[in-house]
C-alpha positions as CSV (number, residue, x, y, z in Angstrom):
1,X,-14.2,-0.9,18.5
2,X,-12.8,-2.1,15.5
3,X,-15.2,-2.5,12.2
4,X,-14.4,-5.1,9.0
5,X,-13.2,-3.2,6.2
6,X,-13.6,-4.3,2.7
7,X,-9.8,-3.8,0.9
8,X,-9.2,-3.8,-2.8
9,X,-5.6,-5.2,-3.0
10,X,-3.8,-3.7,-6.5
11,X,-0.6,-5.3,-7.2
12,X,2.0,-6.3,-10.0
13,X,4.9,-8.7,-8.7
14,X,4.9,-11.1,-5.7
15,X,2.5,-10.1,-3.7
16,X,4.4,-10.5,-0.5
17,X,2.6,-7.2,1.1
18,X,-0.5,-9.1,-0.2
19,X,0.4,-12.0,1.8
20,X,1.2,-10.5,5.1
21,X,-1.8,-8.8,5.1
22,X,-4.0,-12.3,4.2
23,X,-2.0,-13.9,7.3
24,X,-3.0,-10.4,9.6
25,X,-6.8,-11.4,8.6
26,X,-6.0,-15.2,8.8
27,X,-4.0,-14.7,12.5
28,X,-7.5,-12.0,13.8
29,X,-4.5,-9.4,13.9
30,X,-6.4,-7.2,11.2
31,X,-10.6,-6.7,11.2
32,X,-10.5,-6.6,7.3
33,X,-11.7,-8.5,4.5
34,X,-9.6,-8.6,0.9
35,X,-12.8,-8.2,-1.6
36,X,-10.0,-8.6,-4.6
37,X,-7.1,-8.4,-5.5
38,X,-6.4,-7.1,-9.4
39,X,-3.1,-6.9,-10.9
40,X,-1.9,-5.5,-14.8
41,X,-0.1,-8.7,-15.0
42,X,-1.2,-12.1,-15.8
43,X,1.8,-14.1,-14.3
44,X,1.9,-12.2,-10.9
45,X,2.7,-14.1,-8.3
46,X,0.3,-12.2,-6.2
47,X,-2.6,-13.8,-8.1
48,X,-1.8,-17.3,-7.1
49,X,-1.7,-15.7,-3.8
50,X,-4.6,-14.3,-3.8
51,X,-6.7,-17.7,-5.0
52,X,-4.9,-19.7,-2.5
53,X,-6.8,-17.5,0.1
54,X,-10.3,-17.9,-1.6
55,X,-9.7,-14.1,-3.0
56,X,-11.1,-13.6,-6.2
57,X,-8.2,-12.8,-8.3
58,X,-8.5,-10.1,-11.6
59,X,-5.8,-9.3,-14.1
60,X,-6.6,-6.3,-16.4
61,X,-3.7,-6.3,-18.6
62,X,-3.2,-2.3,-19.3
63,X,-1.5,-3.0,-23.0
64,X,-5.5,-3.6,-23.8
65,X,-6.1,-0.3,-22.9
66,X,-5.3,2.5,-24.8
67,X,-5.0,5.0,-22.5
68,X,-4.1,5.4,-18.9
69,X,-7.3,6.6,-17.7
70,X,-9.6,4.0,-19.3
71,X,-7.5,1.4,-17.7
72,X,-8.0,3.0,-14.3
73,X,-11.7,3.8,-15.2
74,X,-12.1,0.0,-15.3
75,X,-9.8,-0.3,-12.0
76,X,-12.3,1.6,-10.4
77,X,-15.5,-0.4,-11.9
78,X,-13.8,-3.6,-10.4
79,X,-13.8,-1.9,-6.8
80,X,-16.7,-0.4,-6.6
81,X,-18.9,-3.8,-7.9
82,X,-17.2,-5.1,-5.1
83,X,-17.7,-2.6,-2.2
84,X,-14.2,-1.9,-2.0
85,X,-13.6,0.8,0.7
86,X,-9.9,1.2,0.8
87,X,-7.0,-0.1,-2.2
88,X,-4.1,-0.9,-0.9
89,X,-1.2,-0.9,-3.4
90,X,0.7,-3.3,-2.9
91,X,3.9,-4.1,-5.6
92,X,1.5,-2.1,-7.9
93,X,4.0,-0.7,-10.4
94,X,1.6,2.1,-12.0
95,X,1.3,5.7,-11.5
96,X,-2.3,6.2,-11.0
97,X,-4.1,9.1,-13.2
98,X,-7.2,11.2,-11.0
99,X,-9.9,8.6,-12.7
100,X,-8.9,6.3,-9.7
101,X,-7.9,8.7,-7.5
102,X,-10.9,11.1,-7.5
103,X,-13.2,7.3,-7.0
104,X,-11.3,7.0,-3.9
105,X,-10.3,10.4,-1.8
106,X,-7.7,9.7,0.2
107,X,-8.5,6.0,0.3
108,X,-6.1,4.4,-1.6
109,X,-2.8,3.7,0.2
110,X,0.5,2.7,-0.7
111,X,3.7,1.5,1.1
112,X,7.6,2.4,0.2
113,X,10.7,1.3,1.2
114,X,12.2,4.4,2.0
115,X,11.7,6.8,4.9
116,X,9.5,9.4,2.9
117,X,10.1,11.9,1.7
118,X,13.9,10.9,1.2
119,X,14.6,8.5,-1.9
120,X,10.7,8.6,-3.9
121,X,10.5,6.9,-6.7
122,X,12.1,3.6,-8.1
123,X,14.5,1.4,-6.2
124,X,14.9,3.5,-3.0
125,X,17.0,1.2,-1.1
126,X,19.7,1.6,-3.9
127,X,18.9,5.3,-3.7
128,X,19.7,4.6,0.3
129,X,23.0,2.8,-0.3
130,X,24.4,5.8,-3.2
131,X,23.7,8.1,-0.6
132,X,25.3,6.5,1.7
133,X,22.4,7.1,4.6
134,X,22.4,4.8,8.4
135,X,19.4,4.5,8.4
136,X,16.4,4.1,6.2
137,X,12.9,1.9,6.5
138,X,9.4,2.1,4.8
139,X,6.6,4.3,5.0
140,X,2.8,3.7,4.7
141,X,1.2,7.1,2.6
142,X,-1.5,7.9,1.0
143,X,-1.2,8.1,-2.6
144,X,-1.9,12.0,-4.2
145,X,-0.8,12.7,-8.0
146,X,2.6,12.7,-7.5
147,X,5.4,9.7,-7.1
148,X,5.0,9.2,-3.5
149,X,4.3,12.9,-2.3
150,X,1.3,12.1,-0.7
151,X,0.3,12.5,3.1
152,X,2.3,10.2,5.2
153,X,0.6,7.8,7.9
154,X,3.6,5.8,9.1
155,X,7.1,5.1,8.6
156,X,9.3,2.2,10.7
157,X,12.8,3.2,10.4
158,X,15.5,0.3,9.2
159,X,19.5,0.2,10.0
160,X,21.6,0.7,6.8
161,X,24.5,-2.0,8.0
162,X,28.0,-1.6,6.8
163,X,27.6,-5.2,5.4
164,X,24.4,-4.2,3.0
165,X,23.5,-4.5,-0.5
166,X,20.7,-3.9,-2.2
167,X,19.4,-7.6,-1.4
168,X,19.7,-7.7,2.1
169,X,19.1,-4.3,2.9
170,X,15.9,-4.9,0.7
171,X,15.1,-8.2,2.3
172,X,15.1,-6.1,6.2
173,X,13.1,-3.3,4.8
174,X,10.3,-5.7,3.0
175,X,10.2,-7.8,6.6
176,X,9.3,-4.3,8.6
177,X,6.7,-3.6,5.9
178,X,5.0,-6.5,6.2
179,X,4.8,-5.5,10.4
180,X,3.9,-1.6,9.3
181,X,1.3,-1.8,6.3
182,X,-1.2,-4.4,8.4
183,X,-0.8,-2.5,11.3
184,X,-1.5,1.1,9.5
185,X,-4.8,-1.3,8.2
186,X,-5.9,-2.1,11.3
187,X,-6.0,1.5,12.4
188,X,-8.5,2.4,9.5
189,X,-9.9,-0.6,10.8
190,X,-10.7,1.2,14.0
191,X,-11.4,4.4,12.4
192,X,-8.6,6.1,14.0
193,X,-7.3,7.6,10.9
194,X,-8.1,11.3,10.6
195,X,-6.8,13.6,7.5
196,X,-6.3,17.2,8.2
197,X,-5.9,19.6,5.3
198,X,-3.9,22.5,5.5
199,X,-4.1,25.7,3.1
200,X,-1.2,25.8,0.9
201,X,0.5,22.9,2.2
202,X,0.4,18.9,1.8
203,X,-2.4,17.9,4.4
204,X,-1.4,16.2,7.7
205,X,-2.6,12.7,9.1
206,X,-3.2,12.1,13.0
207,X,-3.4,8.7,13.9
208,X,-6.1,9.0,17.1
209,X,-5.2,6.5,20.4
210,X,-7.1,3.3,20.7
211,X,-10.2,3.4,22.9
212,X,-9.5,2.1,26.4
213,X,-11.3,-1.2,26.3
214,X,-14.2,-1.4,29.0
């Protein structure tokens, strides 16, 4: 049986992630509740977002920072006054230092338009098109130290069509992560996620069956 989890929403741009997984919550498709939503930039549409929902909304610009780690120390102060138990980044266009990621062990989760661990990084459905793959998609990970190299907990693959450019291939890859990164919620949700570490190698996620309703 499914629990309410409290997210802590980090983003920088539009906040579409943000807003499919308010309409997950809204629509009872997702047993979560967005605590806040805080973003390094003041004019983000994911803030509007976020107050249209009744979210509390908190920019932190980083330039009044001066270091990357005091900005993430007060990151973490923000979730953790909140009862934040999993941050979702979502459009979040920083590389986190281990002051957030040692607050939250493999409980921060990111999602990436590209079929990890092919095209990390920066604009990975242009990577997709250069390389001239079929198919690509986006994957829901954990986020480790590195630029997207951490543990991966789903992917939903995408057709590269002869007909794509970066927009529209974009635009099909942002629509199945909008279906994938509620979904992924919803199984942390349900306490199904289970991380397996494995000497010497990146750890391994199993995604445990839903229990048979009575």
């Amino acid at each position: 049986m499914a629990g309410v989890i409290v997210l802590g929403v980090l983003v920088s741009g539009s906040g579409t992630n943000l807003q499919a997984i308010l309409d997950a919550i809204r629509g009872q498709r997702l047993d979560a509740r967005v605590a806040v939503v805080v973003s390094n930039v003041a004019g983000a549409r994911a803030l509007e977002r976020a107050r249209d929902a009744g979210v509390e909304a908190v920019v932190l610009d980083h330039n009044d920072f001066a270091s990357r780690t005091d900005f993430d120390a007060a990151v973490v102060a923000i979730l953790r006054a909140r009862g934040v138990e999993l941050v979702v980044l979502a459009g979040f266009m920083r590389l986190l230092t281990p002051a957030l990621l040692d607050a939250f062990p493999m409980r921060i989760v990111n999602v990436h338009p590209a079929l990890l661990p092919a095209f990390p990084g920066v604009a990975g459905q242009r990577q997709a098109l250069a390389y001239g793959v079929r198919v690509t998609g986006c994957t829901v990970h954990f986020v480790d130290g590195g630029t997207d190299t951490g543990p991966i907990i789903a992917q939903a693959s995408v057709p590269v069509l002869d007909t794509d450019d970066e927009a529209a291939l974009t635009t099909r890859i942002l629509a199945k992560e909008h279906e994938l990164l509620p979904q992924v919620l919803q199984w942390f949700a349900e306490g199904r996620v289970a991380v397996q570490p494995r000497e010497g190698a990146r750890a391994r996620v199993h995604v445990r069956p839903p229990v048979p309703e009575a």
